[in-house]
N, C-alpha and C positions, 0 to 999 in steps of 0.2 A: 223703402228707406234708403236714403241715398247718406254718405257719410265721406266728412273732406277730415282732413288730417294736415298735419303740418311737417309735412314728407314730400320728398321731388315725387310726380303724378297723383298725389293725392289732395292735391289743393283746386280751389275753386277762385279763382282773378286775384290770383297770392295769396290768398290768406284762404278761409276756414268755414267763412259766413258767406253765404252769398249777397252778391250786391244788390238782389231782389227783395232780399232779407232786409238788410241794414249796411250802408257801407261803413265801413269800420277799418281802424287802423290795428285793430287789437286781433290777434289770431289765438283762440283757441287753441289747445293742443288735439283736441279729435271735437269734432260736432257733427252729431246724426241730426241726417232732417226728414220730416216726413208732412206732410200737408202743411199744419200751419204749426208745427211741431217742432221746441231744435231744443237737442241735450245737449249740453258743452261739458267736457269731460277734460278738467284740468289734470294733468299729472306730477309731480315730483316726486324727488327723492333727498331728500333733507339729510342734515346730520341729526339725531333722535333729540338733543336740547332743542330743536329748534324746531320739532313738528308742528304743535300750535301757532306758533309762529308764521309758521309758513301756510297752514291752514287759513288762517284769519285777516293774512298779505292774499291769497288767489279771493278769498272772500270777494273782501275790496277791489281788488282788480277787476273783478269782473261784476260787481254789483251792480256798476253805472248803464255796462254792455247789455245785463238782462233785462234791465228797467225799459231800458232805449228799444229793445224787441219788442216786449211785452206793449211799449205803446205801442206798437206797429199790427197790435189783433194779432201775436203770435202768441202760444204757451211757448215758456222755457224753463226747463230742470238744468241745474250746473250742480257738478257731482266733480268735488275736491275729491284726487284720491292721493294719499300718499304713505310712501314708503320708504323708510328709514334706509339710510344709506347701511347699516347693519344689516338688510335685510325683514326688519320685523314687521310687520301688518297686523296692524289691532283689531278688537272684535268690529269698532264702529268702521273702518276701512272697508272691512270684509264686506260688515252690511250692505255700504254704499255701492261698491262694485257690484253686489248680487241687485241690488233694484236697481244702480244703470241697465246692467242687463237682462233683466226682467222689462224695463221701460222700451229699451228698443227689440225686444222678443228675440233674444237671441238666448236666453237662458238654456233653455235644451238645449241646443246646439252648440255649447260649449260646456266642458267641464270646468266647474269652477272654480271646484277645490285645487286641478292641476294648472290652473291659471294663476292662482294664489300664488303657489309653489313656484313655479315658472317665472311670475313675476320678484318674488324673495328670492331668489336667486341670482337674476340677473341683476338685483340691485347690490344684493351681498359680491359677486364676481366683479365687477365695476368697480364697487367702492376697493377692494383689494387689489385689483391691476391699480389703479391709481394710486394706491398707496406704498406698493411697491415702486412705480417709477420715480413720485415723488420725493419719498422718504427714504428710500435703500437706494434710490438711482444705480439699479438694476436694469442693464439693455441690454440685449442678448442680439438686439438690430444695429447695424449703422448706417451713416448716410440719411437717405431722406428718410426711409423707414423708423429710424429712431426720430425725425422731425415730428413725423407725425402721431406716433406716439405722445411725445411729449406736448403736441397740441391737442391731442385727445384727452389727456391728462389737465391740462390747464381751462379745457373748455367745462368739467366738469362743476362750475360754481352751484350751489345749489343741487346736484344730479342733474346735470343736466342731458351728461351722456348717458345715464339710466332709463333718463324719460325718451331719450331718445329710441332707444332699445327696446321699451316699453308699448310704445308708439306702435315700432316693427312689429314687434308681439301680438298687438291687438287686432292691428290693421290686417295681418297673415291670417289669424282666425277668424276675420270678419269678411273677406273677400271669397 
């Protein structure tokens, strides 16, 4: 199983998908690939009014991507997961993630309950440094350090620096 990610060395000709595969301008946030096999594993981290929302936007975004594989004689599963910028992960979240990785056999080999946790957490810690810089603008740094805080903070649209984290997270237990 070979798996690209949307992370500096974990990428395959910039993006996600191989060019063998499909070239594509759209990168996934993680895709496993295995013979004629590719799971695309979107992630966010939403504000809680906007989970479906955002469920029903990765849908769409990438419905076009699996069709376009799927003509090419490949199977593909794409597995929305996400996580409220609160932290909270629903029963069907849970699900999803347990039969991603059930699909690419990695299930034993990671605990998933502590992945849950691990992942709620870093979504819940993110969304609070963010909201302490933006709303209390509290910096304890100055000079560039407070720069890039405050750019760390602004890139956050959507979780974006959650998923990012996320990303880290998965990609660490899977290598």
């Amino acid at each position: 199983m070979k798996m690209y990610c949307d992370l500096p060395g974990q990428k395959i000709n910039s993006g996600t998908i191989s060019s063998h595969v499909l070239p594509s301008s759209q990168i996934p946030d993680l895709v496993f690939f295995q013979d004629k096999s590719l799971f695309i594993m979107a992630l966010t981290c939403p504000f809680p009014d906007n989970i479906e929302k955002v469920h029903q936007y990765k849908i769409n975004k990438y419905s076009s991507l699996v069709q376009d594989i799927e003509d090419r004689g490949f199977t593909v599963k794409c597995y929305c997961i996400k996580i409220s910028s609160f932290g909270h992960i629903n029963s069907n979240n849970k699900l999803t993630l347990r039969k991603l990785l059930k699909d690419i056999h990695v299930q034993a080999k990671i605990k998933v309950g502590q992945l849950i946790n691990d992942l709620s957490k870093i979504s819940l810690l993110t969304s609070y440094s963010i909201w302490i810089i933006m709303w209390m603008k509290i910096s304890p740094v100055t000079g560039q350090d407070q720069q890039l805080l405050v750019g760390a903070a602004s890139l956050d649209l959507g979780g974006q620096l959650s998923a990012l984290l996320f990303k880290i997270l998965i990609v660490q237990l899977l290598l």
